[in-house]
PDB file of N, CA, C and O in Angstrom:
ATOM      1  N   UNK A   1       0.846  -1.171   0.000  1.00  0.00           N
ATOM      2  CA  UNK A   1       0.000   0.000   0.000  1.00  0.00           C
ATOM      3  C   UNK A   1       0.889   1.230   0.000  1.00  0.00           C
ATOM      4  O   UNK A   1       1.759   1.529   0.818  1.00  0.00           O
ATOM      5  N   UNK A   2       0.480   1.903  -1.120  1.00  0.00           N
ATOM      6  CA  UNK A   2       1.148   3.486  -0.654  1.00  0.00           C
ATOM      7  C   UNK A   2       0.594   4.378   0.212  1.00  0.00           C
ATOM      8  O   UNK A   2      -0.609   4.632   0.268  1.00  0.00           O
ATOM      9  N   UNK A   3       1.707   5.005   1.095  1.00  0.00           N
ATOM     10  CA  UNK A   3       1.404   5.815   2.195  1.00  0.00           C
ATOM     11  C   UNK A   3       2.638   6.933   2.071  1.00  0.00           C
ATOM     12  O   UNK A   3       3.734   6.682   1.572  1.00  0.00           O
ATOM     13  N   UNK A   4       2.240   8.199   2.617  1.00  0.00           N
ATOM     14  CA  UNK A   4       3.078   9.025   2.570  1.00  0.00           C
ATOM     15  C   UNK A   4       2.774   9.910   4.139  1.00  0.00           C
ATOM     16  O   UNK A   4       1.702   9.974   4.741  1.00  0.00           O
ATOM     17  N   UNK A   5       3.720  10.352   4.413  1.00  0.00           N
ATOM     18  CA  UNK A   5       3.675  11.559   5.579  1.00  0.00           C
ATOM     19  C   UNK A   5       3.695  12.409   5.233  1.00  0.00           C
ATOM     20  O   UNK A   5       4.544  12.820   4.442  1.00  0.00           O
ATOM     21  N   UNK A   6       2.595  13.152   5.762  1.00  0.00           N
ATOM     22  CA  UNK A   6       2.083  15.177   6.063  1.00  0.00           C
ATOM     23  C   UNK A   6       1.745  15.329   7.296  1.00  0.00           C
ATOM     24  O   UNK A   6       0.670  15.109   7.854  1.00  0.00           O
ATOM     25  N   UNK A   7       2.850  15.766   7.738  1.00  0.00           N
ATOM     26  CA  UNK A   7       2.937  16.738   9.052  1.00  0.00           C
ATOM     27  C   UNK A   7       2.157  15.980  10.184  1.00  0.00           C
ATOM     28  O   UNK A   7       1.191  16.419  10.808  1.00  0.00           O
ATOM     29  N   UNK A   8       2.656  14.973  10.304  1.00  0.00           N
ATOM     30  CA  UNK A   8       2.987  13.637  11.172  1.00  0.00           C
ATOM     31  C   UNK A   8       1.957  12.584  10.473  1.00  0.00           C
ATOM     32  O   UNK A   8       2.409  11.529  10.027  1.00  0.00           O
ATOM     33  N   UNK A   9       0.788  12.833  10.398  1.00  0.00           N
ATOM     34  CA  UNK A   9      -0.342  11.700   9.728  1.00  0.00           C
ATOM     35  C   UNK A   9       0.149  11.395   8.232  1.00  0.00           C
ATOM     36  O   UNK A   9       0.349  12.060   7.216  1.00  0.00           O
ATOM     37  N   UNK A  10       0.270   9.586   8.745  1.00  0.00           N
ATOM     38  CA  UNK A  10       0.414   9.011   7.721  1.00  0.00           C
ATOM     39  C   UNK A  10      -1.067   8.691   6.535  1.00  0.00           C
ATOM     40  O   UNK A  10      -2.141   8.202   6.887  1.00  0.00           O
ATOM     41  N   UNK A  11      -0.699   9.134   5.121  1.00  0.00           N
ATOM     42  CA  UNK A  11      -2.011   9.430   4.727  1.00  0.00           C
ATOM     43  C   UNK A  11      -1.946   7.906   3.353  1.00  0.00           C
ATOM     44  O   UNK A  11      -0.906   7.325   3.041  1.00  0.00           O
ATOM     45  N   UNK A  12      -3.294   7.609   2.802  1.00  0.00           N
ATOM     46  CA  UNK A  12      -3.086   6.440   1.817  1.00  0.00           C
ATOM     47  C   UNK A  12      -3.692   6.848   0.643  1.00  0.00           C
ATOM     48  O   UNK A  12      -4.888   7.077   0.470  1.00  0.00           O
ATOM     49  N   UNK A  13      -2.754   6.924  -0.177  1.00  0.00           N
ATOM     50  CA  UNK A  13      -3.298   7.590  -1.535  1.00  0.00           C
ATOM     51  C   UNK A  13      -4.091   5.902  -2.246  1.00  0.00           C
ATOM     52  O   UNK A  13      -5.014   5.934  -3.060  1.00  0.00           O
ATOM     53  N   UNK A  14      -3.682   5.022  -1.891  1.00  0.00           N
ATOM     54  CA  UNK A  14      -4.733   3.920  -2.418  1.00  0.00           C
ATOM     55  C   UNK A  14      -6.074   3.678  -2.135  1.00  0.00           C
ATOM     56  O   UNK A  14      -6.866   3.089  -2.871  1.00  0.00           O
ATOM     57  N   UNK A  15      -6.340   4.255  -0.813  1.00  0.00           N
ATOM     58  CA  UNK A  15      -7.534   4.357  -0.324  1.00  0.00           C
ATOM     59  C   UNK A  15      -8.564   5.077  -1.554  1.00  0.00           C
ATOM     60  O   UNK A  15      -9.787   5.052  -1.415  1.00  0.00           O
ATOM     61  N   UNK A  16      -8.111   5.513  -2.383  1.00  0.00           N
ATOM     62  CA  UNK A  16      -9.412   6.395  -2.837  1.00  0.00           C
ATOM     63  C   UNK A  16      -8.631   6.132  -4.780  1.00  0.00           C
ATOM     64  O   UNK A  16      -9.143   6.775  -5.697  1.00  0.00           O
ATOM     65  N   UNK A  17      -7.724   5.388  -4.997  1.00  0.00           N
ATOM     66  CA  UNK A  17      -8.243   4.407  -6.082  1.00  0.00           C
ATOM     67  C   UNK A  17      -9.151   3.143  -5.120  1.00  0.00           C
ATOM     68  O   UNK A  17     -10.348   2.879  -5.232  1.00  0.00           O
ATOM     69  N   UNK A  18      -8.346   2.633  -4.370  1.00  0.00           N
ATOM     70  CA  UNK A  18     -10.521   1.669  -4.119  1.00  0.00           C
ATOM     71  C   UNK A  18     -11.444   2.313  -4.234  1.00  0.00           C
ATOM     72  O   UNK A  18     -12.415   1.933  -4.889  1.00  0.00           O
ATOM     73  N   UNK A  19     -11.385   3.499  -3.609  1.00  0.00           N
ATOM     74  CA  UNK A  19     -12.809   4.174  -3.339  1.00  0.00           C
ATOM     75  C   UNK A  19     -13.569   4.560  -4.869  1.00  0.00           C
ATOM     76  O   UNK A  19     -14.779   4.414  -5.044  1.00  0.00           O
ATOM     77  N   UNK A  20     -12.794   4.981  -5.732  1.00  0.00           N
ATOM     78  CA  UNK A  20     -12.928   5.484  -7.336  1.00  0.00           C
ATOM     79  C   UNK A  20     -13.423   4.190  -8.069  1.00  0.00           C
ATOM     80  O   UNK A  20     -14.111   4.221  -9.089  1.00  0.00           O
ATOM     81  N   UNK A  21     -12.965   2.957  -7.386  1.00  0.00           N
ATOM     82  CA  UNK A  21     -12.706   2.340  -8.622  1.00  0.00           C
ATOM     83  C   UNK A  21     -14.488   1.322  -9.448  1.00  0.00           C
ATOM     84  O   UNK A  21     -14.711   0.339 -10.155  1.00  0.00           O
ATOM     85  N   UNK A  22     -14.969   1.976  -9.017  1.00  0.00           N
ATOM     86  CA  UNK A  22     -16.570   1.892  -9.366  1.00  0.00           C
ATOM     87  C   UNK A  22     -16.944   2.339 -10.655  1.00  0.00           C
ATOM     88  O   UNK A  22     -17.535   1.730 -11.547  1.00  0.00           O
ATOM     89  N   UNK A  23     -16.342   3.947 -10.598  1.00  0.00           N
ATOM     90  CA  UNK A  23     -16.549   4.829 -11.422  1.00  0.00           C
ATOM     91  C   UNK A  23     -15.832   4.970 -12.085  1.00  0.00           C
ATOM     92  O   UNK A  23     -14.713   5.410 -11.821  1.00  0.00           O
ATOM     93  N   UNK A  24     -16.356   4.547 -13.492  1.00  0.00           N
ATOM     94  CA  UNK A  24     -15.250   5.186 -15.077  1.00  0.00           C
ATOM     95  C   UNK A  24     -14.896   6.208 -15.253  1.00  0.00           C
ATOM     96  O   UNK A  24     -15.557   7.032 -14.621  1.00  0.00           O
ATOM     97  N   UNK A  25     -13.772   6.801 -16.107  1.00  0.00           N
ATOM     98  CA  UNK A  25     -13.954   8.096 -16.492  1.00  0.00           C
ATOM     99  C   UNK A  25     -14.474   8.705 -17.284  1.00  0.00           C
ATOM    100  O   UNK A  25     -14.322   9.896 -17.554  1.00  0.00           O
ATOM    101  N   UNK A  26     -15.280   7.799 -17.831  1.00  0.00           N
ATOM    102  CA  UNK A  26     -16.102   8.041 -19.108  1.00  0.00           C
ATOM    103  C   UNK A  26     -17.520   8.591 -17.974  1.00  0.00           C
ATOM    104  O   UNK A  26     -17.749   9.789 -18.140  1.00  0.00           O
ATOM    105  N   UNK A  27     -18.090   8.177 -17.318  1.00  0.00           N
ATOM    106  CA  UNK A  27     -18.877   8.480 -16.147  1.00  0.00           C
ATOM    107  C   UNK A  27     -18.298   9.844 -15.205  1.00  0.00           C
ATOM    108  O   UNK A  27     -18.711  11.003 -15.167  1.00  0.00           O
ATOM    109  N   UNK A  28     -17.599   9.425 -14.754  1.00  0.00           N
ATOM    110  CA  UNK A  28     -17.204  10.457 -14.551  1.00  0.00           C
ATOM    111  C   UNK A  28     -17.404  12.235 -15.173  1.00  0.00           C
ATOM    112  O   UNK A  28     -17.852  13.259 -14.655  1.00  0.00           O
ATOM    113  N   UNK A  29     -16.774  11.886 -16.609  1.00  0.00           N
ATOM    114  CA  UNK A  29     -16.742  13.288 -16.876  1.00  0.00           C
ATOM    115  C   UNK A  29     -17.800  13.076 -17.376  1.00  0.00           C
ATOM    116  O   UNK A  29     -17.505  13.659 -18.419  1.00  0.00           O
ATOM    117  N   UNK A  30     -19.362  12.559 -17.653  1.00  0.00           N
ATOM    118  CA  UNK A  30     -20.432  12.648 -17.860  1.00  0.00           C
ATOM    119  C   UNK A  30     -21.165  13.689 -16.667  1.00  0.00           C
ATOM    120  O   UNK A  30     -21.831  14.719 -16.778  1.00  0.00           O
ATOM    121  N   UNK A  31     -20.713  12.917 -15.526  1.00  0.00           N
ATOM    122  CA  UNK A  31     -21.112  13.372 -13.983  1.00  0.00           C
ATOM    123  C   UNK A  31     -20.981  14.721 -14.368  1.00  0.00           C
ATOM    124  O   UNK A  31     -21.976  15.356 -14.717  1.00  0.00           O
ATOM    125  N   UNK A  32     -19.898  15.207 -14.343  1.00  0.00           N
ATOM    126  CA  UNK A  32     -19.516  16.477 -14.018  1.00  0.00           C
ATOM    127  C   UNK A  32     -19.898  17.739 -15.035  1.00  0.00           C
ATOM    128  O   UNK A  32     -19.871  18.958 -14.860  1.00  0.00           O
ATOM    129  N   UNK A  33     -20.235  16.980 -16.079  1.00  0.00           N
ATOM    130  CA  UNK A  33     -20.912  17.794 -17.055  1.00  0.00           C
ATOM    131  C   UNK A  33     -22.149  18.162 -16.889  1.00  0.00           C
ATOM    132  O   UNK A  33     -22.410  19.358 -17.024  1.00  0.00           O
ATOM    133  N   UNK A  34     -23.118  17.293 -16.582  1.00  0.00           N
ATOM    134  CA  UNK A  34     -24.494  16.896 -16.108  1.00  0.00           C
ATOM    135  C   UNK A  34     -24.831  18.124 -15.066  1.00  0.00           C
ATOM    136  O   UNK A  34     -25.779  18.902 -15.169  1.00  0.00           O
ATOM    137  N   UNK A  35     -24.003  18.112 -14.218  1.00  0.00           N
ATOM    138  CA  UNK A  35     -23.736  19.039 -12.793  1.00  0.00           C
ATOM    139  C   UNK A  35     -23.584  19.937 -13.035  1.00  0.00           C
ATOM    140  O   UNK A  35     -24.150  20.813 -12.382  1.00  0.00           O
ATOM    141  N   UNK A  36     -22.633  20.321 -14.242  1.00  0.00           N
ATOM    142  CA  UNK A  36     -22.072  22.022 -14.248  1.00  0.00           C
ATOM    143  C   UNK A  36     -23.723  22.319 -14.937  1.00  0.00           C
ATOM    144  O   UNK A  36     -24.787  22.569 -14.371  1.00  0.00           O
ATOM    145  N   UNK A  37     -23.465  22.203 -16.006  1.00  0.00           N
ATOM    146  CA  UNK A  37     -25.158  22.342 -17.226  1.00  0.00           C
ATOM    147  C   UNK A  37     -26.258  22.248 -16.221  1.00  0.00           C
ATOM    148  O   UNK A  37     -26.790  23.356 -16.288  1.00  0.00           O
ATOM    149  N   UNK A  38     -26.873  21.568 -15.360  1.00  0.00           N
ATOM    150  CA  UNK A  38     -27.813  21.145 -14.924  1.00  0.00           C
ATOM    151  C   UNK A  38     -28.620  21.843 -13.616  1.00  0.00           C
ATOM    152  O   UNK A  38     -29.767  22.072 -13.232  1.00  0.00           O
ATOM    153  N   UNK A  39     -26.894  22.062 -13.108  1.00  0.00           N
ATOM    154  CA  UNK A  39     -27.422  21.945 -11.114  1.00  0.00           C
ATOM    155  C   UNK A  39     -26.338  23.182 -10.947  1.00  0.00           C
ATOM    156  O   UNK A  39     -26.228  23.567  -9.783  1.00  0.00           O
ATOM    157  N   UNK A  40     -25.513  23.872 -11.932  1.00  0.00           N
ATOM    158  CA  UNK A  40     -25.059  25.199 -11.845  1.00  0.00           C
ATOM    159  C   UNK A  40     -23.526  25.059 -11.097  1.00  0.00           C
ATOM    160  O   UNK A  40     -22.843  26.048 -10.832  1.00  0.00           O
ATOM    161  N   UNK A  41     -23.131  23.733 -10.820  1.00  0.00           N
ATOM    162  CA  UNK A  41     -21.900  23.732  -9.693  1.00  0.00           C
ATOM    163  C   UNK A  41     -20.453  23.960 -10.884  1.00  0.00           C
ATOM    164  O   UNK A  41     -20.173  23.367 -11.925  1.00  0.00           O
ATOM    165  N   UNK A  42     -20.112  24.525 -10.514  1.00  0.00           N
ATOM    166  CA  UNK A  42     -18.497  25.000 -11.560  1.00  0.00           C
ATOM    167  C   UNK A  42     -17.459  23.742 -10.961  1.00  0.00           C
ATOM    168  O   UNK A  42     -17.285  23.225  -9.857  1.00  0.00           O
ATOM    169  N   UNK A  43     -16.889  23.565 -12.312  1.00  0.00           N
ATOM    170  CA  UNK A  43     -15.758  22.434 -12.540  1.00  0.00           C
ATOM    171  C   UNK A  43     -14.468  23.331 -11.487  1.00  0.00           C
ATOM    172  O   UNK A  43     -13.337  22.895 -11.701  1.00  0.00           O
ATOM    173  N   UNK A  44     -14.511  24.066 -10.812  1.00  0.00           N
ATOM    174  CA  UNK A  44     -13.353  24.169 -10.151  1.00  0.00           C
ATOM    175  C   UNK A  44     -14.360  23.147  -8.504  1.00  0.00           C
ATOM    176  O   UNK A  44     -13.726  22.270  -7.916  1.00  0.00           O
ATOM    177  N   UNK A  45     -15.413  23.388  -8.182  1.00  0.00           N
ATOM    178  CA  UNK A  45     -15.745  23.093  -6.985  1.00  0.00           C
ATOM    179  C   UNK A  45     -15.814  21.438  -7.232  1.00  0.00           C
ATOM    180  O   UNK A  45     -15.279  20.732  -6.377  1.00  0.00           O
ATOM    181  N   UNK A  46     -16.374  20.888  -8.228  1.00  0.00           N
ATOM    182  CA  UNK A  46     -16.294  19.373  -8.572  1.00  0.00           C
ATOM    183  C   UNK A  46     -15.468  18.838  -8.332  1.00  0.00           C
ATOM    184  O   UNK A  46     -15.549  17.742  -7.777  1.00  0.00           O
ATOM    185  N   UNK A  47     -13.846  19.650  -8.800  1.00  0.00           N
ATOM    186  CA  UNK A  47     -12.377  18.970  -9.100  1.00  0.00           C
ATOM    187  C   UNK A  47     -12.375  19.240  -7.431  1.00  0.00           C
ATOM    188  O   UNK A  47     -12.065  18.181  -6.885  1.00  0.00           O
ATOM    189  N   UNK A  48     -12.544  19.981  -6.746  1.00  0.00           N
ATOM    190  CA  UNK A  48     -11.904  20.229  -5.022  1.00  0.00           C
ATOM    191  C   UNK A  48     -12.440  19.442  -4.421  1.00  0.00           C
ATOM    192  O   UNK A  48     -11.796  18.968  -3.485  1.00  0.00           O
ATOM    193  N   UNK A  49     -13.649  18.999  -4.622  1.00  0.00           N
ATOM    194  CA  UNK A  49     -14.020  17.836  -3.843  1.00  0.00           C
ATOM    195  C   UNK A  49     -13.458  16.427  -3.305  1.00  0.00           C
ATOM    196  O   UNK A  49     -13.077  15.583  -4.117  1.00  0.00           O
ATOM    197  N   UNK A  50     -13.421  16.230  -2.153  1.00  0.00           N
ATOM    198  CA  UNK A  50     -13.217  14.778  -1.525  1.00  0.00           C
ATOM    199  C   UNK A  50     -14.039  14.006  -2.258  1.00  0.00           C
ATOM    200  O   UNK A  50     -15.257  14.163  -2.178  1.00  0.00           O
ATOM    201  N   UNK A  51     -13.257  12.690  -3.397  1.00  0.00           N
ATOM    202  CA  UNK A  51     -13.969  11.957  -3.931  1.00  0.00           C
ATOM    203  C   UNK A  51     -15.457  11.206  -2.900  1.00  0.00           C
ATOM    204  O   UNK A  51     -16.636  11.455  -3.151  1.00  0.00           O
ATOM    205  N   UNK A  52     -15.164  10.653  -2.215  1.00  0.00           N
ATOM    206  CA  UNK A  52     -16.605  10.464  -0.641  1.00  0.00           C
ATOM    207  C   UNK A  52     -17.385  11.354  -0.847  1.00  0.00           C
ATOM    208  O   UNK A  52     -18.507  11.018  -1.226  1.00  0.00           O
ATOM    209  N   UNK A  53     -17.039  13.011  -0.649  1.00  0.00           N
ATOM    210  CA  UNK A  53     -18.430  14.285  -0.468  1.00  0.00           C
ATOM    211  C   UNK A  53     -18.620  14.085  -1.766  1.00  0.00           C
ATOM    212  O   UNK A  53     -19.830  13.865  -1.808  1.00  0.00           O
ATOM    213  N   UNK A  54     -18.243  14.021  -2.791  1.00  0.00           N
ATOM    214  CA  UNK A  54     -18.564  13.682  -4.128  1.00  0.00           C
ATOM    215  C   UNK A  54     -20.096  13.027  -4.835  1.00  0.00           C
ATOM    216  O   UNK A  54     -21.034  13.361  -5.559  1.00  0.00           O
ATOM    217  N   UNK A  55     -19.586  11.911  -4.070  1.00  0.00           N
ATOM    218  CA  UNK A  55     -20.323  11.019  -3.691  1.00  0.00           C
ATOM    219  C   UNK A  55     -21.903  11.314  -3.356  1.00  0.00           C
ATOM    220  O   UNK A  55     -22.953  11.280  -3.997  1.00  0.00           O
ATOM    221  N   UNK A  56     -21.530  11.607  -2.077  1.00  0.00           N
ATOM    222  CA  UNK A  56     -22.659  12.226  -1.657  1.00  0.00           C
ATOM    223  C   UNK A  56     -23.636  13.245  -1.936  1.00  0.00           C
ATOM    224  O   UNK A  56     -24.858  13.237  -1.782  1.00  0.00           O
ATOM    225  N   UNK A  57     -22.689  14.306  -2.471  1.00  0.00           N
ATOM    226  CA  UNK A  57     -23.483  15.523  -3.089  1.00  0.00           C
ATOM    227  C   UNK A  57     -24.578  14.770  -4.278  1.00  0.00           C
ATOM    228  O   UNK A  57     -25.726  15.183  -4.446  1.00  0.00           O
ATOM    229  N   UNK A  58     -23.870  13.385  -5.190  1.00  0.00           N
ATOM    230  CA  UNK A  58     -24.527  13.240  -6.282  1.00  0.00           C
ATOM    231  C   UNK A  58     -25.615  11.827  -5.500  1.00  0.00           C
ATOM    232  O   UNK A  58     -26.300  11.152  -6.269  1.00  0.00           O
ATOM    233  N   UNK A  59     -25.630  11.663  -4.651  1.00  0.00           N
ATOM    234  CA  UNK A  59     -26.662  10.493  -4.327  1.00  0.00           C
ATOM    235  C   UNK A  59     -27.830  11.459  -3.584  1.00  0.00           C
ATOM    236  O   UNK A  59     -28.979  11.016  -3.607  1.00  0.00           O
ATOM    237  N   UNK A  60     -27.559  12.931  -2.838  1.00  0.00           N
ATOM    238  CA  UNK A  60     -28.502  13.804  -2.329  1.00  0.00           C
ATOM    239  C   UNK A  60     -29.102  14.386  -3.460  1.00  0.00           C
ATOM    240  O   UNK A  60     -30.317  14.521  -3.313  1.00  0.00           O
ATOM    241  N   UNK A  61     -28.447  14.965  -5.061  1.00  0.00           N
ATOM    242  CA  UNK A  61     -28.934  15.087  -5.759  1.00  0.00           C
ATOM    243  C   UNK A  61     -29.856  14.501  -6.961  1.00  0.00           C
ATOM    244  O   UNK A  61     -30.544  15.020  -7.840  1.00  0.00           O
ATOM    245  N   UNK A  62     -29.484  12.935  -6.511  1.00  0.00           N
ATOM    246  CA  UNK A  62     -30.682  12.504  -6.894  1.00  0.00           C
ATOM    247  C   UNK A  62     -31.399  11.607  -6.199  1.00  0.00           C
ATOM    248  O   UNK A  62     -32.018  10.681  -6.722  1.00  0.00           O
ATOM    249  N   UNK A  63     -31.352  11.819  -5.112  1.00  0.00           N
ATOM    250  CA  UNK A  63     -32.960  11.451  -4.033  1.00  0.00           C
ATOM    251  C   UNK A  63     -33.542  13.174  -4.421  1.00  0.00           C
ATOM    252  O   UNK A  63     -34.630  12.784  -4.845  1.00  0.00           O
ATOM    253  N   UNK A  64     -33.591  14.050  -4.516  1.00  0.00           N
ATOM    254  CA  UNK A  64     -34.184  15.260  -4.572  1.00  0.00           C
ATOM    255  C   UNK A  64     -34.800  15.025  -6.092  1.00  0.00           C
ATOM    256  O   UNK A  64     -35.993  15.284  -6.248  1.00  0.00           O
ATOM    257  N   UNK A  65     -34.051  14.557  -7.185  1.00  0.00           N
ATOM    258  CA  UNK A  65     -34.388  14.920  -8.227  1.00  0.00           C
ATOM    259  C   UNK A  65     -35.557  13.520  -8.314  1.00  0.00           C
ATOM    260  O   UNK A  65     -36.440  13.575  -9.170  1.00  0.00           O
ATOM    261  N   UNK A  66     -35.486  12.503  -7.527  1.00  0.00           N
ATOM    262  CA  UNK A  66     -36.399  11.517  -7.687  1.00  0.00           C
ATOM    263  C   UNK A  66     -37.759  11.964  -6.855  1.00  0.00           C
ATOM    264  O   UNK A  66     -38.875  11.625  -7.248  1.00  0.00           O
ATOM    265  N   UNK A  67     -37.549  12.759  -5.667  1.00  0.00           N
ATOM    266  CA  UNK A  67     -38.587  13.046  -5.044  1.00  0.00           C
ATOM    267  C   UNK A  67     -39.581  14.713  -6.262  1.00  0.00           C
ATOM    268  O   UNK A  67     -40.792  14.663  -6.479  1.00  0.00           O
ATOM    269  N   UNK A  68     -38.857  15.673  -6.698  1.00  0.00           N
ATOM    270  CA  UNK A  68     -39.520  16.126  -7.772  1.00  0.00           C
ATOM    271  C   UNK A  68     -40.113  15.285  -9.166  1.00  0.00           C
ATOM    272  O   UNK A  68     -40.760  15.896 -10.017  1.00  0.00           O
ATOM    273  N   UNK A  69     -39.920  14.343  -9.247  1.00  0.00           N
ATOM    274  CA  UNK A  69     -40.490  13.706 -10.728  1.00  0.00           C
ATOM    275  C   UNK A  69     -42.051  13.118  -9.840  1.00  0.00           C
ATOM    276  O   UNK A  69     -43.195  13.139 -10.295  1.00  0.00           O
ATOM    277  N   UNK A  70     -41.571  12.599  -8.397  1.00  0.00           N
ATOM    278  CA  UNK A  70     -42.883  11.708  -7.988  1.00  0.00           C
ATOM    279  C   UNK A  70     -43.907  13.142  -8.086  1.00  0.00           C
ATOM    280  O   UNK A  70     -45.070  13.013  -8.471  1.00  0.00           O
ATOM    281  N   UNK A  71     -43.273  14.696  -7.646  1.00  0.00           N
ATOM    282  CA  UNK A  71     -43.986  15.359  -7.378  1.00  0.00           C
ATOM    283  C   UNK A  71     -44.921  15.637  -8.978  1.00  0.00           C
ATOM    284  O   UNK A  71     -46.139  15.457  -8.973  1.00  0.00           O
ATOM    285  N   UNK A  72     -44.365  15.977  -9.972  1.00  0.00           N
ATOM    286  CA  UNK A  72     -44.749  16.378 -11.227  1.00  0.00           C
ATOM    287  C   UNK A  72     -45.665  15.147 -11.565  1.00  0.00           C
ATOM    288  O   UNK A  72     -46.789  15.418 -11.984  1.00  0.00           O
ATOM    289  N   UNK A  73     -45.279  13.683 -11.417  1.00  0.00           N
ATOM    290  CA  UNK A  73     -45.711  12.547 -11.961  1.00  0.00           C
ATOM    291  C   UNK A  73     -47.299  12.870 -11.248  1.00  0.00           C
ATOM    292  O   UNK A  73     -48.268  13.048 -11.987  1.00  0.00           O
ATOM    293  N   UNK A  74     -47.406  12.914  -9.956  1.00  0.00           N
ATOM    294  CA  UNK A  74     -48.615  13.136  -8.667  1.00  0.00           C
ATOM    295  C   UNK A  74     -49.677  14.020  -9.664  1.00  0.00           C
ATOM    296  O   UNK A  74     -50.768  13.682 -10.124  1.00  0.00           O
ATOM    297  N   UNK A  75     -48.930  15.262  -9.808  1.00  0.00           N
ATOM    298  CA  UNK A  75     -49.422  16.577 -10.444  1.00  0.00           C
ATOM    299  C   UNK A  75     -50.467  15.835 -11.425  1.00  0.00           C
ATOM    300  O   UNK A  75     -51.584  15.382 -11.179  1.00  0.00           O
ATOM    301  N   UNK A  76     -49.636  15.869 -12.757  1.00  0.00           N
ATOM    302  CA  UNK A  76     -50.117  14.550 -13.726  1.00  0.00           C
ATOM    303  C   UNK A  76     -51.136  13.818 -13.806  1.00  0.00           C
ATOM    304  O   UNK A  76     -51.922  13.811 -14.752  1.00  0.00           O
ATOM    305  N   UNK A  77     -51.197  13.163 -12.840  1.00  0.00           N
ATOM    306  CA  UNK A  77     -52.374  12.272 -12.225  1.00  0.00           C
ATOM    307  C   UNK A  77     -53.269  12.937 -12.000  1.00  0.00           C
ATOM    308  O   UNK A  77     -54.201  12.593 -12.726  1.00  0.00           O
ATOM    309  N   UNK A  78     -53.705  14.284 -10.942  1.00  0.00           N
ATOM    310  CA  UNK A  78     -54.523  14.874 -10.698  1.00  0.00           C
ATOM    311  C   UNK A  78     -54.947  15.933 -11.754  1.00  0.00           C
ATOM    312  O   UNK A  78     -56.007  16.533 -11.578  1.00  0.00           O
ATOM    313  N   UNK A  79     -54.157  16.202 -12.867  1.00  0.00           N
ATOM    314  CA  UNK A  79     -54.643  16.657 -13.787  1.00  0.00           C
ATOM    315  C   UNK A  79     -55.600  16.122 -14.995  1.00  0.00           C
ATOM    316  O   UNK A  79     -56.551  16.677 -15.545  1.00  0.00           O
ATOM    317  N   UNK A  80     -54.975  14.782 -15.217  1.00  0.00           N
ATOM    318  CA  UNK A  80     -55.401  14.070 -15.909  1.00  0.00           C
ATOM    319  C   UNK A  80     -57.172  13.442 -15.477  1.00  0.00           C
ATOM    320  O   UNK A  80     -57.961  13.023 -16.325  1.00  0.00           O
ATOM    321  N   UNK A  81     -57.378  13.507 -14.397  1.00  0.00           N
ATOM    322  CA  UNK A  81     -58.333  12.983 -13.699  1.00  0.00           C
ATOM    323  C   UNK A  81     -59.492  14.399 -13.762  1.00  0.00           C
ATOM    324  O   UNK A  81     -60.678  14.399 -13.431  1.00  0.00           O
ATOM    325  N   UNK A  82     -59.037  15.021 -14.059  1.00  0.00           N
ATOM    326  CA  UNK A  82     -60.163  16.469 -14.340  1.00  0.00           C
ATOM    327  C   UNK A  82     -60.753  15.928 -15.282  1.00  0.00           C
ATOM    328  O   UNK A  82     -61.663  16.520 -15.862  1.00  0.00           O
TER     329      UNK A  82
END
């Protein structure tokens, strides 16, 4: 395993190829395109991200984007029913 020292904590740069290794880069730079175009976040804040908050930002963004479709889909229904 590679490990390196910063200012006493030993840190593991392999930890986060495991953590990556899910995600293509073909996905990847889909992701990040999707995000800038979509959801307004600039490719400097994407690239600064802790691959993990990464993560997260895009699994919160789409439980939100799944809970608006049920909302529109709902809508839909009650329109249709007029």
């Amino acid at each position: 395993m590679w490990s390196r020292q910063r200012n006493g904590v030993e840190r593991s740069s392999k930890f986060f190829y495991i953590g990556l290794s899910h995600d293509s880069l073909v996905n990847h730079y889909k992701t990040n395109f999707a995000m800038m175009q979509n959801h307004k976040y600039s490719l400097t804040e994407l690239d600064n991200m802790i691959p993990y908050e990464r993560e997260i930002y895009i699994a919160l963004l789409k439980e939100h984007i799944e809970e608006q479709n049920k909302k529109y889909a709902e809508q839909e229904r009650k329109m249709n029913r007029r």
